[in-house]
Biopython code that builds the backbone (N, CA, C, O; Angstrom):
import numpy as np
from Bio.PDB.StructureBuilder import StructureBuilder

atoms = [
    (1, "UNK", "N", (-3.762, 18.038, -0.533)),
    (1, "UNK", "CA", (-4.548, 17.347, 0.461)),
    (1, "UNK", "C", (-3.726, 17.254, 1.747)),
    (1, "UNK", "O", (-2.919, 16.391, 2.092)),
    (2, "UNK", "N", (-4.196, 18.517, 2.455)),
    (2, "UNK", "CA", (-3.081, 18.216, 4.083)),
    (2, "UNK", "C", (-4.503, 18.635, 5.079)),
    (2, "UNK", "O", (-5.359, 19.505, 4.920)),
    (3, "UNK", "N", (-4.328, 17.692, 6.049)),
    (3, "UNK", "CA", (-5.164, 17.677, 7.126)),
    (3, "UNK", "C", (-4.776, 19.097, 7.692)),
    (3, "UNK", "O", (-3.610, 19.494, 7.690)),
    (4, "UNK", "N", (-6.074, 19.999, 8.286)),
    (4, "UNK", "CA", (-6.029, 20.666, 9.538)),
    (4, "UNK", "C", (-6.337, 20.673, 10.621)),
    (4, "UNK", "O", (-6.107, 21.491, 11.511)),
    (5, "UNK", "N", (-7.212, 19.196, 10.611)),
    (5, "UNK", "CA", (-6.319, 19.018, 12.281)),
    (5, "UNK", "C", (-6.986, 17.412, 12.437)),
    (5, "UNK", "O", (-7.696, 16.884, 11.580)),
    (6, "UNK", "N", (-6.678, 16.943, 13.412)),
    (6, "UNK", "CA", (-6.113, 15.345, 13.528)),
    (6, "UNK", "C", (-6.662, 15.382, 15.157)),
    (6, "UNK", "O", (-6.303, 16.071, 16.111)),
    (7, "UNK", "N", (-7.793, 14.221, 15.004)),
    (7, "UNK", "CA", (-8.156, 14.404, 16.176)),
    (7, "UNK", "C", (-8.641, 12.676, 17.043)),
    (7, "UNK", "O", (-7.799, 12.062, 16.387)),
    (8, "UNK", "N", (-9.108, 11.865, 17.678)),
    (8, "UNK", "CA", (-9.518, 10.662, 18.642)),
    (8, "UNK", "C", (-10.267, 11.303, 18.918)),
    (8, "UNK", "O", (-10.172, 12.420, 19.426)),
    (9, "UNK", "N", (-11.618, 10.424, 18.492)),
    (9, "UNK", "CA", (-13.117, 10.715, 19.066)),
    (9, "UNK", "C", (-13.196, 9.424, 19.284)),
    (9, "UNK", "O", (-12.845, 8.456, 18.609)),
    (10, "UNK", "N", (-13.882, 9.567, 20.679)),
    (10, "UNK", "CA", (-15.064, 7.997, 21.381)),
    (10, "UNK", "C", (-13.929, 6.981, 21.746)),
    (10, "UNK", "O", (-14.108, 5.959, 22.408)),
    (11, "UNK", "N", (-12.609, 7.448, 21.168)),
    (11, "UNK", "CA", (-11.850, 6.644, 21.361)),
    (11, "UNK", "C", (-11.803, 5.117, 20.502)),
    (11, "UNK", "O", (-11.093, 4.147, 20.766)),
    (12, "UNK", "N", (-12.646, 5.243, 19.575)),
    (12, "UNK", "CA", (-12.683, 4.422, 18.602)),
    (12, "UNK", "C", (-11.820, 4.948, 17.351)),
    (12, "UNK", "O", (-10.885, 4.311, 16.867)),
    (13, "UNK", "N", (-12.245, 6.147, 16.918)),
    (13, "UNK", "CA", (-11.836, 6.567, 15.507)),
    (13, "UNK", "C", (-10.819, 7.778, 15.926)),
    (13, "UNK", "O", (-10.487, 8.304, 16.989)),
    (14, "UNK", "N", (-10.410, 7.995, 14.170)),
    (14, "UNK", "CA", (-9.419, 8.986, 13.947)),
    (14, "UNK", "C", (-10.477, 10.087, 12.709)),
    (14, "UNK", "O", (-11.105, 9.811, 11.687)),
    (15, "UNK", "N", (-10.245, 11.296, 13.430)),
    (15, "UNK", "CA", (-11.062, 12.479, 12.325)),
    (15, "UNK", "C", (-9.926, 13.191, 11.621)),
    (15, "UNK", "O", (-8.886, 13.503, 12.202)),
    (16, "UNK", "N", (-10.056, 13.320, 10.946)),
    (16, "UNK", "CA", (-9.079, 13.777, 10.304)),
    (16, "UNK", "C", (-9.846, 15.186, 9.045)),
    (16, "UNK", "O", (-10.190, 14.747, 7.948)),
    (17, "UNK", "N", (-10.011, 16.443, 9.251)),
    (17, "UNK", "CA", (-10.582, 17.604, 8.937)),
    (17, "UNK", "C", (-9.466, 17.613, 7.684)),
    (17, "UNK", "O", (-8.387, 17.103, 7.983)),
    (18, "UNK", "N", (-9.591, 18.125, 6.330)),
    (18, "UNK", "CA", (-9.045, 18.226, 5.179)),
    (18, "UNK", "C", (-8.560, 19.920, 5.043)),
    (18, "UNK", "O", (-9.324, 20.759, 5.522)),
    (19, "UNK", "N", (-7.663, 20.235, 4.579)),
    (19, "UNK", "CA", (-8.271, 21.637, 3.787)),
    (19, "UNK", "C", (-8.604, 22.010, 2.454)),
    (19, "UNK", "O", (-8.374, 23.027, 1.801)),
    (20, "UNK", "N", (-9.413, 20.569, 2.116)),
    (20, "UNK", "CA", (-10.473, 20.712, 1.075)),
    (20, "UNK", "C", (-12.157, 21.268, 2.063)),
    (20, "UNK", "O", (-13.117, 21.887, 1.606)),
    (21, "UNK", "N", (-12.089, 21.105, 2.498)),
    (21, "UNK", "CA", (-13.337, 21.136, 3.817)),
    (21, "UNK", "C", (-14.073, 19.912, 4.203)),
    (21, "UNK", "O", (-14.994, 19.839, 5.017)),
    (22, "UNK", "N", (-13.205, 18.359, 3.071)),
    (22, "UNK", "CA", (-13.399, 16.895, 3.837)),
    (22, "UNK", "C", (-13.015, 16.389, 5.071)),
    (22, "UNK", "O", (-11.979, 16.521, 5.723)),
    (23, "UNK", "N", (-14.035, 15.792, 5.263)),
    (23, "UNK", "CA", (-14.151, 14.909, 6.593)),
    (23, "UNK", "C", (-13.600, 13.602, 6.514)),
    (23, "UNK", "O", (-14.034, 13.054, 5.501)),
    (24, "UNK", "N", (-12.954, 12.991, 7.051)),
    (24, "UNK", "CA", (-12.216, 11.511, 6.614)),
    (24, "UNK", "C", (-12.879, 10.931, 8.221)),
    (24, "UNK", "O", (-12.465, 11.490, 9.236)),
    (25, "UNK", "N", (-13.779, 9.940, 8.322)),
    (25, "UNK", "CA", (-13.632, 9.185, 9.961)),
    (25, "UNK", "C", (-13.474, 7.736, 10.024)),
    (25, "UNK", "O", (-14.341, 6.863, 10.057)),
    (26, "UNK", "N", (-12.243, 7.649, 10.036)),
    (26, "UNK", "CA", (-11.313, 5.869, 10.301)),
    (26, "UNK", "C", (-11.576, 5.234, 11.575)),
    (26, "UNK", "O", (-11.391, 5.953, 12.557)),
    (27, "UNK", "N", (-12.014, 3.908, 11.804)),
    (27, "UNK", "CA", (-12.202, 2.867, 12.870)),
    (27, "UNK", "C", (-10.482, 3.063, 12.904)),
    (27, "UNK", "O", (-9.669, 3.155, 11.984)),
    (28, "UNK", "N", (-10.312, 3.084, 14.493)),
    (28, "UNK", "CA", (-8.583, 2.840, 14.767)),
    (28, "UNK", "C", (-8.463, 1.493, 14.336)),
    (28, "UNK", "O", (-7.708, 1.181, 13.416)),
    (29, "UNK", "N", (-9.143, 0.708, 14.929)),
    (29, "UNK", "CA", (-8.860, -0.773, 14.084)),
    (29, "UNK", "C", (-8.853, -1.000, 12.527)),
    (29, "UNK", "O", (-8.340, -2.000, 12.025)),
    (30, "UNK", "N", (-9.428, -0.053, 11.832)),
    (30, "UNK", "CA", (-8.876, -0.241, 10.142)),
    (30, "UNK", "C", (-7.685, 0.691, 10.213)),
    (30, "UNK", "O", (-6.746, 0.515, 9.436)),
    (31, "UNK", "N", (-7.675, 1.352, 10.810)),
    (31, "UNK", "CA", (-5.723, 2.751, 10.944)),
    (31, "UNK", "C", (-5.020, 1.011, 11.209)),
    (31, "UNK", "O", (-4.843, 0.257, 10.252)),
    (32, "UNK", "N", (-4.699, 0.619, 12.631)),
    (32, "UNK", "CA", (-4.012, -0.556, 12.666)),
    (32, "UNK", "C", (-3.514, -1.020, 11.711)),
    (32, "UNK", "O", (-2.414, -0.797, 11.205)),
    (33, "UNK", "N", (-4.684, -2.000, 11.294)),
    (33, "UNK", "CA", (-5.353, -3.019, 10.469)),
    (33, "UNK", "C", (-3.995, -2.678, 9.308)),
    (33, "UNK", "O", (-3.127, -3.475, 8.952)),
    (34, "UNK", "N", (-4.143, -1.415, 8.941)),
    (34, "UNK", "CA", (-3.169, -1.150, 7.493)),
    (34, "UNK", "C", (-1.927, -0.831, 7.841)),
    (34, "UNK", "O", (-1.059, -0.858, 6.969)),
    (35, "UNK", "N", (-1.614, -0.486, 9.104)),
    (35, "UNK", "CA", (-0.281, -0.233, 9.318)),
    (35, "UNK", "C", (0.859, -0.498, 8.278)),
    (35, "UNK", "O", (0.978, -1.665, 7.906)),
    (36, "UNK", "N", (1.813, 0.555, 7.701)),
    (36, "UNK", "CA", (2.282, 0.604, 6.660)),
    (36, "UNK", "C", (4.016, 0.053, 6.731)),
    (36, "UNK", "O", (4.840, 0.133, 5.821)),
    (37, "UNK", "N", (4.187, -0.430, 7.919)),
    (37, "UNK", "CA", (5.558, -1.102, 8.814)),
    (37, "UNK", "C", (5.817, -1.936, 7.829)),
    (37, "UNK", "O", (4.899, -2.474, 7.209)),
    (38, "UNK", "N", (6.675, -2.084, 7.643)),
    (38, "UNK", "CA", (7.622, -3.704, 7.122)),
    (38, "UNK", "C", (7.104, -4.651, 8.226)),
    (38, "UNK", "O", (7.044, -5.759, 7.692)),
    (39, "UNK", "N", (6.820, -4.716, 9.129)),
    (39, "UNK", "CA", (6.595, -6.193, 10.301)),
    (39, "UNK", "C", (4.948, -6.640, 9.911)),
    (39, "UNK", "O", (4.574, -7.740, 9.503)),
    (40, "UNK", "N", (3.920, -5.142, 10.237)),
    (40, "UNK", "CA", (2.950, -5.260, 9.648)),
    (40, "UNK", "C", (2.536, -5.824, 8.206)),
    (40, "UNK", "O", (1.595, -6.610, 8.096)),
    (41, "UNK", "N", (3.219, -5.421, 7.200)),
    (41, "UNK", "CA", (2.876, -5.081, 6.049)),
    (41, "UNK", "C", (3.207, -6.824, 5.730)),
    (41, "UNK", "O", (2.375, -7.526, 5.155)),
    (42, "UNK", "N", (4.990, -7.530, 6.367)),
    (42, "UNK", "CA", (4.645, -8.738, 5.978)),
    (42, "UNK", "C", (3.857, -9.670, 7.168)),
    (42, "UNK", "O", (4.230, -10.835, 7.037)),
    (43, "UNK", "N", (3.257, -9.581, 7.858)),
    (43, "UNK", "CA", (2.214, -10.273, 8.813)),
    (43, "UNK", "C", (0.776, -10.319, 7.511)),
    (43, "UNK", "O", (0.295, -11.269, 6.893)),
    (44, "UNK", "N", (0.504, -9.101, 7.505)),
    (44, "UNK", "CA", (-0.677, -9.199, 6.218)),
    (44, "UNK", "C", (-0.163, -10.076, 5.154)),
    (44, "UNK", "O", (-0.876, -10.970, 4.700)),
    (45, "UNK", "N", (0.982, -9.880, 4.749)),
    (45, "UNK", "CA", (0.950, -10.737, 3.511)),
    (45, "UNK", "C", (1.371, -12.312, 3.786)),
    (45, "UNK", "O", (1.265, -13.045, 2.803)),
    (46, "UNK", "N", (1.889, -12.980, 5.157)),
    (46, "UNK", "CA", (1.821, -13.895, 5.289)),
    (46, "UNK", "C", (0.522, -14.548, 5.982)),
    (46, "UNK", "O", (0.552, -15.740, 6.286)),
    (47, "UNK", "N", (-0.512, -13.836, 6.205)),
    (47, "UNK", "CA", (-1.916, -14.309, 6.684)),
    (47, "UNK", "C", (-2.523, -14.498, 5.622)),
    (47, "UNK", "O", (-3.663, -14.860, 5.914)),
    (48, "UNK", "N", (-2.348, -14.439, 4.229)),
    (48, "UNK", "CA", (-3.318, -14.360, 3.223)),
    (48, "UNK", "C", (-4.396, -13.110, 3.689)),
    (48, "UNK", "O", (-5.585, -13.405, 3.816)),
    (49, "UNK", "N", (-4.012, -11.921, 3.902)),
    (49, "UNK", "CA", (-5.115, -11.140, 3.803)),
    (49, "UNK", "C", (-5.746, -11.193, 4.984)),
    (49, "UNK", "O", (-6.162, -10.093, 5.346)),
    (50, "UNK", "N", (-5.955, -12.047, 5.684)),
    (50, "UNK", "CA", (-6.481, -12.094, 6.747)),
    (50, "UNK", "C", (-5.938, -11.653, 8.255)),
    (50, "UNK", "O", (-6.366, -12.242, 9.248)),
    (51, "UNK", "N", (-5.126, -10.753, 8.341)),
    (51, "UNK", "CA", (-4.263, -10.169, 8.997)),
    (51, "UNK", "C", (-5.444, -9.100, 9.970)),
    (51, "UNK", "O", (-6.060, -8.127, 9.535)),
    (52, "UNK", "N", (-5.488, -9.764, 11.603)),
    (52, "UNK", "CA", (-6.561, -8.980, 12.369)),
    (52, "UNK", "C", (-5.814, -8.047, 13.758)),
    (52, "UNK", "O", (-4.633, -8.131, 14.096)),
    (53, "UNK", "N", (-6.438, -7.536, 14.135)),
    (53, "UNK", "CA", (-6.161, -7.201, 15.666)),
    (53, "UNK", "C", (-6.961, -6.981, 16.105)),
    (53, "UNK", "O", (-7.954, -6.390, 15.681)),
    (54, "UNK", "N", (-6.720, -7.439, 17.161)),
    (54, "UNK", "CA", (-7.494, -8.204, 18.447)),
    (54, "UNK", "C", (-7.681, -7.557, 19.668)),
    (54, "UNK", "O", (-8.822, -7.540, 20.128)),
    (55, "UNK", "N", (-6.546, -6.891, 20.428)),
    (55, "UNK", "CA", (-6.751, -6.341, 21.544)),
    (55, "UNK", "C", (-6.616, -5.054, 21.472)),
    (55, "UNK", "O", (-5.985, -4.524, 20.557)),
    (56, "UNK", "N", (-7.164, -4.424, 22.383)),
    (56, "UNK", "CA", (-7.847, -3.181, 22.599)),
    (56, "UNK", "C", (-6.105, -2.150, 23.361)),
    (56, "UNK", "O", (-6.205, -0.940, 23.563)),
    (57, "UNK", "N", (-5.261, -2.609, 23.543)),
    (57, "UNK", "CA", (-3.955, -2.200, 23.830)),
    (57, "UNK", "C", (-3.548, -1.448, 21.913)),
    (57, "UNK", "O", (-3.061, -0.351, 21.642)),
    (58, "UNK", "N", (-3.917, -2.381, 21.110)),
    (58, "UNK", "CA", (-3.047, -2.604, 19.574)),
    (58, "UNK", "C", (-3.848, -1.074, 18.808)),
    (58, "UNK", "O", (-3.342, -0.546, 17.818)),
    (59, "UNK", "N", (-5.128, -0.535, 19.464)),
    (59, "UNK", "CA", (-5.941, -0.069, 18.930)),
    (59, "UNK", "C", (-6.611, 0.555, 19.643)),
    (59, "UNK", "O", (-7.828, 0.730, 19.569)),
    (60, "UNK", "N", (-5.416, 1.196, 20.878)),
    (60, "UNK", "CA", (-5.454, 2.465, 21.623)),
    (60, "UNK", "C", (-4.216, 2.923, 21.323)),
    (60, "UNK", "O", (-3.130, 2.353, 21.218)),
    (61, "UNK", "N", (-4.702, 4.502, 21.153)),
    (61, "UNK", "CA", (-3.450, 5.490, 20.965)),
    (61, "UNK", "C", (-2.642, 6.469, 21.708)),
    (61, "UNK", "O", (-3.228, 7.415, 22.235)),
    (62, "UNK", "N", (-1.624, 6.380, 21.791)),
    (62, "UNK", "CA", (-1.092, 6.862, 22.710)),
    (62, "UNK", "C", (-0.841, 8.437, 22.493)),
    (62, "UNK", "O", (-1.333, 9.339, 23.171)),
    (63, "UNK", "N", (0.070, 8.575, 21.355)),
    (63, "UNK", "CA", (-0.017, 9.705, 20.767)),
    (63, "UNK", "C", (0.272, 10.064, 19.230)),
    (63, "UNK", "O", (1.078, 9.282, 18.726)),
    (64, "UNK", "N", (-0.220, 11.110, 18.329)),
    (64, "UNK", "CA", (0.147, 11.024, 16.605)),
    (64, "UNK", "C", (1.248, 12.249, 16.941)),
    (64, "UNK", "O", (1.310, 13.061, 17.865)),
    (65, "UNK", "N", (2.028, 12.022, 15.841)),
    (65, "UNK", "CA", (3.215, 12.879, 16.038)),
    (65, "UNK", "C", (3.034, 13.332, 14.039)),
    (65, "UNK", "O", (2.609, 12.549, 13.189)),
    (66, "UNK", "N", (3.533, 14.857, 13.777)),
    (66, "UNK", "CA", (3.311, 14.715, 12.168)),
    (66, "UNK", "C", (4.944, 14.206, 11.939)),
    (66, "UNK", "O", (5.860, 14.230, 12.761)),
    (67, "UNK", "N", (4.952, 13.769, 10.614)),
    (67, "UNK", "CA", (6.286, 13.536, 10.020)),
    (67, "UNK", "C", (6.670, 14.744, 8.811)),
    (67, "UNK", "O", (6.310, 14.712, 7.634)),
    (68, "UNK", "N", (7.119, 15.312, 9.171)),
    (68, "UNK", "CA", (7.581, 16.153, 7.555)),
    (68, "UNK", "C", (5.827, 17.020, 7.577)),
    (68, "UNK", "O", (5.108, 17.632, 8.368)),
    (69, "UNK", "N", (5.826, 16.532, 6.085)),
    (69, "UNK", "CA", (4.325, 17.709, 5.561)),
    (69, "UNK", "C", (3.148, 16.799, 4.666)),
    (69, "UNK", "O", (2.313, 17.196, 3.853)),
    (70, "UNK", "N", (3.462, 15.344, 5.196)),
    (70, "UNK", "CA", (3.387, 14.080, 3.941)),
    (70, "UNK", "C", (2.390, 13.114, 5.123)),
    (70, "UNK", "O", (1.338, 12.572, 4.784)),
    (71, "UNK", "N", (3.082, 13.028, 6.827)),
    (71, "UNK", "CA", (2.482, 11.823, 6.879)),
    (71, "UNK", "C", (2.475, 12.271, 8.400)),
    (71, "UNK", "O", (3.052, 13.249, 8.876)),
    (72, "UNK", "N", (1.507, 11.113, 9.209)),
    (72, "UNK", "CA", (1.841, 11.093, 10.934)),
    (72, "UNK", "C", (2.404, 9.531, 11.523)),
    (72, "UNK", "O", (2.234, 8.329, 11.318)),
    (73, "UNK", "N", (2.953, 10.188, 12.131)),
    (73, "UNK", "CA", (3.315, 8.945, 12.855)),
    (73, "UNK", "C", (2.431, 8.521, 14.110)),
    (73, "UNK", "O", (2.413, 9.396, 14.975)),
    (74, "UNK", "N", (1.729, 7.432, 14.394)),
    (74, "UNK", "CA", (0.815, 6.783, 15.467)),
    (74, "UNK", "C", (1.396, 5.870, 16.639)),
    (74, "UNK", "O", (1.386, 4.650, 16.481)),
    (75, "UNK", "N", (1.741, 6.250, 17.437)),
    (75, "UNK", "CA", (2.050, 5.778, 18.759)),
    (75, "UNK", "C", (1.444, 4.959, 19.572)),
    (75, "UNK", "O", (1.070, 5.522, 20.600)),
    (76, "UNK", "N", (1.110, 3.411, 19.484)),
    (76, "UNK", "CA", (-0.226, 2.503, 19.655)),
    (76, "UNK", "C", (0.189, 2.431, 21.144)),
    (76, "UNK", "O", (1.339, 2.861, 21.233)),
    (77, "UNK", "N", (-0.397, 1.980, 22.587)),
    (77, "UNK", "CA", (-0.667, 1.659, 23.373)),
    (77, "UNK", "C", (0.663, 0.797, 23.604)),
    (77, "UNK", "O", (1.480, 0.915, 24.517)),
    (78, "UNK", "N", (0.660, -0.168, 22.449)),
    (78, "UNK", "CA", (1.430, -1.497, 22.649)),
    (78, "UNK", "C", (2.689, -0.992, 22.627)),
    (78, "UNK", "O", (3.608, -1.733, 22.977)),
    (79, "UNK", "N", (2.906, 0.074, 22.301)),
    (79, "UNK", "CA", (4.297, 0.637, 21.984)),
    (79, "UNK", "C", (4.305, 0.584, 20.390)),
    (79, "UNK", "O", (5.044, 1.494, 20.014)),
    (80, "UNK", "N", (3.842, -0.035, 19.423)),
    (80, "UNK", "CA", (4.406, 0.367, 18.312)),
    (80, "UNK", "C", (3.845, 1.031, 17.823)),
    (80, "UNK", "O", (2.661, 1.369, 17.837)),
    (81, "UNK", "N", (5.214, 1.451, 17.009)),
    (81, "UNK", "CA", (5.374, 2.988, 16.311)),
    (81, "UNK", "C", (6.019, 3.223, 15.171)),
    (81, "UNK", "O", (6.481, 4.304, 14.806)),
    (82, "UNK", "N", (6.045, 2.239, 14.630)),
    (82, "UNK", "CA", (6.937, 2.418, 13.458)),
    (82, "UNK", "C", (6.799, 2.538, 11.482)),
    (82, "UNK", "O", (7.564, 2.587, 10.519)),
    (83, "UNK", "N", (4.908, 2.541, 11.832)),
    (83, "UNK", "CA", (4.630, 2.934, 10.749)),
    (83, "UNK", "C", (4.834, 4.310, 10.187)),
    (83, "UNK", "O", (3.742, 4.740, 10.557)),
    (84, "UNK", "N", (5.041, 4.696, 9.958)),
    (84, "UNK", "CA", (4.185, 6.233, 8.990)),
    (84, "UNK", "C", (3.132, 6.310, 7.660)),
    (84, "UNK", "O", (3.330, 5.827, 6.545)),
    (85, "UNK", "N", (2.206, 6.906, 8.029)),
    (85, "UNK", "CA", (0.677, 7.079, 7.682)),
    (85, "UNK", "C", (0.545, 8.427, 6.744)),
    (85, "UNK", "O", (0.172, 9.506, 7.204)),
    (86, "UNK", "N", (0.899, 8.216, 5.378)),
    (86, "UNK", "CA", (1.180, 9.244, 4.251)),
    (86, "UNK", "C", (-0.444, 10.122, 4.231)),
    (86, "UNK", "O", (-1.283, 9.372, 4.729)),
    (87, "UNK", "N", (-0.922, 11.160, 3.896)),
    (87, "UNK", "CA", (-2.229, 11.478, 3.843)),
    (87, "UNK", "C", (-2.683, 10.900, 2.881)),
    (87, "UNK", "O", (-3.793, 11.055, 2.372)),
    (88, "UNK", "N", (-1.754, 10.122, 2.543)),
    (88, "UNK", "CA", (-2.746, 9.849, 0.637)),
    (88, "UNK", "C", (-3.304, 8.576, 1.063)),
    (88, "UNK", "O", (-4.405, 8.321, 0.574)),
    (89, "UNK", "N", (-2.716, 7.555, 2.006)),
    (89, "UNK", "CA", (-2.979, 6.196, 2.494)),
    (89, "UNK", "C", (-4.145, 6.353, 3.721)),
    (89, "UNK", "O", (-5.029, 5.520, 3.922)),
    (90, "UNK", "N", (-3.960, 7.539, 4.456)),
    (90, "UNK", "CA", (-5.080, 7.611, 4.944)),
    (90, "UNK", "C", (-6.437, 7.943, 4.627)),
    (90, "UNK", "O", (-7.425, 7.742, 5.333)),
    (91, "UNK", "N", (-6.369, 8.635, 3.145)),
    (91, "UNK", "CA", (-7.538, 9.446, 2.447)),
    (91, "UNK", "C", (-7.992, 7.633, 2.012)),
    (91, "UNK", "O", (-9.183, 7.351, 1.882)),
    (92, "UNK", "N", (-7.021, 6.670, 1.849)),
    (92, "UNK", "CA", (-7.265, 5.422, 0.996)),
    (92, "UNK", "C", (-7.908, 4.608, 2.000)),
    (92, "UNK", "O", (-8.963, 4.117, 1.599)),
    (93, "UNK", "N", (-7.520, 4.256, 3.437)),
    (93, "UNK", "CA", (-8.140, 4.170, 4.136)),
    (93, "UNK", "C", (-8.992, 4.097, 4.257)),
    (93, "UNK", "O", (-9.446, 2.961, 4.391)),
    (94, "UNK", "N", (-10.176, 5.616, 4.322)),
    (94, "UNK", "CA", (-10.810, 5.703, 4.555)),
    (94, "UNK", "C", (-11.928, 5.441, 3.734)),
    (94, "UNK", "O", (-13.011, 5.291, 4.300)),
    (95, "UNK", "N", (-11.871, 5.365, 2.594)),
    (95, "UNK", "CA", (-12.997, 5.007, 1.241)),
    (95, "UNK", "C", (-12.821, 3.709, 1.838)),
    (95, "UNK", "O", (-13.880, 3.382, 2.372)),
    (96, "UNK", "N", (-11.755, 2.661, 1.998)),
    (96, "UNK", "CA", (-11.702, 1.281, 2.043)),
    (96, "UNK", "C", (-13.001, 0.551, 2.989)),
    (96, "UNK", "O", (-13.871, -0.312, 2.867)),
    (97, "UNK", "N", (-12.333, 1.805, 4.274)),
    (97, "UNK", "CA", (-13.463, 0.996, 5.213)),
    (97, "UNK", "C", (-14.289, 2.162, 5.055)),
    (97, "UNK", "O", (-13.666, 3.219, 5.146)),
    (98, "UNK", "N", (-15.310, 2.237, 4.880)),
    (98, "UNK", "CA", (-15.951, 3.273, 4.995)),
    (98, "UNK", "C", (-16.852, 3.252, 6.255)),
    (98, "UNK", "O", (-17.496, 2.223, 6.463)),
    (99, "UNK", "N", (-16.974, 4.474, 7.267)),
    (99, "UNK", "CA", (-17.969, 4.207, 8.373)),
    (99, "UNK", "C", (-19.537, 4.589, 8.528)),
    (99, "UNK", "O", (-20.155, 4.259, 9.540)),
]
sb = StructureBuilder()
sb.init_structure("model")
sb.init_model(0)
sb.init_chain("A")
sb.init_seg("    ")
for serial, (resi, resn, name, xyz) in enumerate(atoms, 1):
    if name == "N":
        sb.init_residue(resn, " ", resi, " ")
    sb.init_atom(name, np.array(xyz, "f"), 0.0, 1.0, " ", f" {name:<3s}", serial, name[0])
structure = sb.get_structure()
């Protein structure tokens, strides 16, 4: 499961084309939302789950960079950047929220 190609539409979502011939289409605000960071990851777990974002800076993208052959890295507006986004978490993603 490796994306062929990685794309920002409407400026809301992330497309992400499979080379299974799946379509994956993520709200940037659920990409955020899961951010896989240690800062992120404990913000979610000290909100009880309820872990949001809010401004439109957090959930504009600046630029995706790939990592290796496994994951991308997302470059938010706000400057952070320090998640990495495995394809398997994004394939998870995307069932989660579904659009």
């Amino acid at each position: 499961m490796i994306p062929t190609k990685i794309k920002i539409e409407d400026k809301d979502f992330l497309i992400i084309e499979w080379d299974d011939n799946a379509v994956s289409k993520i709200k940037l605000s659920d990409v955020r939302r899961e951010c896989p960071c240690a800062y992120c990851a404990k913000e979610r777990e000290s909100d009880d789950g309820k872990f949001e974002v809010y401004t439109s800076e957090q959930i504009t993208v600046k630029e995706i960079n790939p990592v290796g052959t496994y994951a991308i890295n997302i470059v938010w507006n706000d400057n952070h950047n320090t998640g990495f986004y495995e394809y398997s978490l994004l394939k998870t993603i995307s069932k989660k929220y579904p659009v």
